[in-house]
One Martini backbone bead per residue (centre of mass of N, CA, C, O) as a GRO file, in nm:
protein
  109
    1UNK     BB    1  -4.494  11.816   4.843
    2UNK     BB    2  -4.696  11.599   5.000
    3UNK     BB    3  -4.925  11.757   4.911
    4UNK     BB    4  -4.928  11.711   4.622
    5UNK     BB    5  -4.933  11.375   4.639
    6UNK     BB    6  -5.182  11.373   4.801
    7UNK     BB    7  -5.347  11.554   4.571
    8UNK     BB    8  -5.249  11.325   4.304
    9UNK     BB    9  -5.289  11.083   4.444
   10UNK     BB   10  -5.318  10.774   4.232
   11UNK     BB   11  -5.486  10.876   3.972
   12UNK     BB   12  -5.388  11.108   3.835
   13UNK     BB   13  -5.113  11.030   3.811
   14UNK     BB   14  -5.154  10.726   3.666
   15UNK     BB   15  -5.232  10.877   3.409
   16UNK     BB   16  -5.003  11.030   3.330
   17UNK     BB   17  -4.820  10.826   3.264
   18UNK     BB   18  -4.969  10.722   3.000
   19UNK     BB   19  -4.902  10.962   2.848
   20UNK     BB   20  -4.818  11.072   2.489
   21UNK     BB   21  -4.636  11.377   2.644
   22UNK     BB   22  -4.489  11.686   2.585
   23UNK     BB   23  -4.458  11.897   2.863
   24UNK     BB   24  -4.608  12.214   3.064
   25UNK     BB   25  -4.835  12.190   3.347
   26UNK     BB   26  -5.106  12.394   3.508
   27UNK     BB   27  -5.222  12.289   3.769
   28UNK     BB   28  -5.599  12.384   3.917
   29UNK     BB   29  -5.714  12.290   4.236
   30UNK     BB   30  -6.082  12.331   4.277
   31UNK     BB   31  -6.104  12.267   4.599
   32UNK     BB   32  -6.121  12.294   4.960
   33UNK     BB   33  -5.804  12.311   4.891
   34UNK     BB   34  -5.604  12.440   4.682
   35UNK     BB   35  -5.397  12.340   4.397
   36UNK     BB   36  -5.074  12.432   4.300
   37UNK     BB   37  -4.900  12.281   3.987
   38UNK     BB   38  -4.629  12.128   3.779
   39UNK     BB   39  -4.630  11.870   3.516
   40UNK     BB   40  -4.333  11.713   3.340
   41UNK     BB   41  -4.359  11.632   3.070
   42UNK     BB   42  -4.079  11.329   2.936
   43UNK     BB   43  -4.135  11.010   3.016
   44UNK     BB   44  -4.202  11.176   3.266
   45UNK     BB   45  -4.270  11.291   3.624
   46UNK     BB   46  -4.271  11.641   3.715
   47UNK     BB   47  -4.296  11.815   4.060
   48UNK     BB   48  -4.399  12.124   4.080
   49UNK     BB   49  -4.437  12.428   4.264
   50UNK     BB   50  -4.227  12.590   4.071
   51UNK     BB   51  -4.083  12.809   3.867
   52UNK     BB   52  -3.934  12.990   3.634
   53UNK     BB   53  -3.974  13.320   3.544
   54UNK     BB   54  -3.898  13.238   3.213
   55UNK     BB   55  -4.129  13.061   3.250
   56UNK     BB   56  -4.426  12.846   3.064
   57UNK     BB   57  -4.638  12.713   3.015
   58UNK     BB   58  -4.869  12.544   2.814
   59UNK     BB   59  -5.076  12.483   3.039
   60UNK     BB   60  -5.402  12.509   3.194
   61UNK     BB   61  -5.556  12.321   3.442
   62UNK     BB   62  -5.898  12.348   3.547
   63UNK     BB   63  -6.054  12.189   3.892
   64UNK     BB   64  -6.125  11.922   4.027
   65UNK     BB   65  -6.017  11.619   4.091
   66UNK     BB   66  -6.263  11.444   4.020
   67UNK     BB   67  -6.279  11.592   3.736
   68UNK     BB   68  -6.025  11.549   3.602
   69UNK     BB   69  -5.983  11.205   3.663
   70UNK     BB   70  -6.257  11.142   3.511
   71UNK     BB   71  -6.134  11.236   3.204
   72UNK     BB   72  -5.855  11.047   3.214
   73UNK     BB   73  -6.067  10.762   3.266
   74UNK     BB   74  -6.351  10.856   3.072
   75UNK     BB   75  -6.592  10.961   3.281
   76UNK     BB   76  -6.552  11.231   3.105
   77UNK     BB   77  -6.526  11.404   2.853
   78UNK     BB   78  -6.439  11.671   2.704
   79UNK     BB   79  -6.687  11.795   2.606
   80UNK     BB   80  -6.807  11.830   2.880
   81UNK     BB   81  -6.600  11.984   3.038
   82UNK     BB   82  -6.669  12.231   2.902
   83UNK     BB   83  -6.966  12.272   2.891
   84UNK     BB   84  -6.961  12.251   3.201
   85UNK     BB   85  -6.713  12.389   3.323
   86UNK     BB   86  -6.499  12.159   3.516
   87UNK     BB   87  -6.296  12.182   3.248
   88UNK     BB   88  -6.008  12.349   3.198
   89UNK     BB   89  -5.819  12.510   2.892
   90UNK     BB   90  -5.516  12.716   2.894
   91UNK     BB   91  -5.324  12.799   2.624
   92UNK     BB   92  -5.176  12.608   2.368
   93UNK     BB   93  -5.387  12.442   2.130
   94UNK     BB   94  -5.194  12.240   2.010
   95UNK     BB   95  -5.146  12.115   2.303
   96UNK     BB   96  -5.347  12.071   2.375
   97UNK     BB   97  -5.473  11.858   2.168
   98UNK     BB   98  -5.276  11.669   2.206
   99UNK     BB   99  -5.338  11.595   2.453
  100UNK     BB  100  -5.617  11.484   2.367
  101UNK     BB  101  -5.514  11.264   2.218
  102UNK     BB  102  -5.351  11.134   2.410
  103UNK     BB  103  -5.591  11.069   2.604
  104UNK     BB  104  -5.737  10.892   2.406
  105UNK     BB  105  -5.549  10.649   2.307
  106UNK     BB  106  -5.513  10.521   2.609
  107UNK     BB  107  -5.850  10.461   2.624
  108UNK     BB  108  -5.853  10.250   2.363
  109UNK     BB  109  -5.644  10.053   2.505
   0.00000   0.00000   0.00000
């Protein structure tokens, strides 16, 4: 668990806490150790490293950390991260939609 807090913290976990998303996230940072873990939003951020096999994401975000961030902190669009494939959404698009919403809403506050 300190490798996820430590990998996640204090950029990434910082901006999850301001969206206002409820669902279960599974984070895939492909850098150069690459790290796999699921953030459960629902007013508080829940980090977990495995799920019940009968549970599944509403989405899945890939990419590195660094890009990851730039995009929460607003620092490259959605619209960039798709196109350049550097942040990647797959999973539920009505949850990713809302998602994308709700972390555009963060940014213009």
């Amino acid at each position: 668990m300190n490798d996820l807090l430590d990998k996640l913290s204090p950029d990434i976990l910082a901006n999850f806490e301001n969206i206002d998303f409820e669902g279960l996230i599974k984070i895939e940072l492909q850098d150069d150790s690459p790290l796999t873990c699921y953030l459960e939003l629902n007013g508080k951020i829940e980090i977990k490293e495995s799920i019940a096999e009968d549970k599944y994401p509403d989405m899945i975000i890939r990419g590195q950390s660094s890009d990851l961030s730039a995009l929460l902190n607003g620092k490259m669009t959605f619209s960039d991260g798709f196109v350049s494939e550097r942040v990647s959404f797959v999973g539920d698009l009505a949850k990713i939609t809302t998602f994308k919403n709700a972390v555009q809403k963060v940014l213009k506050t």
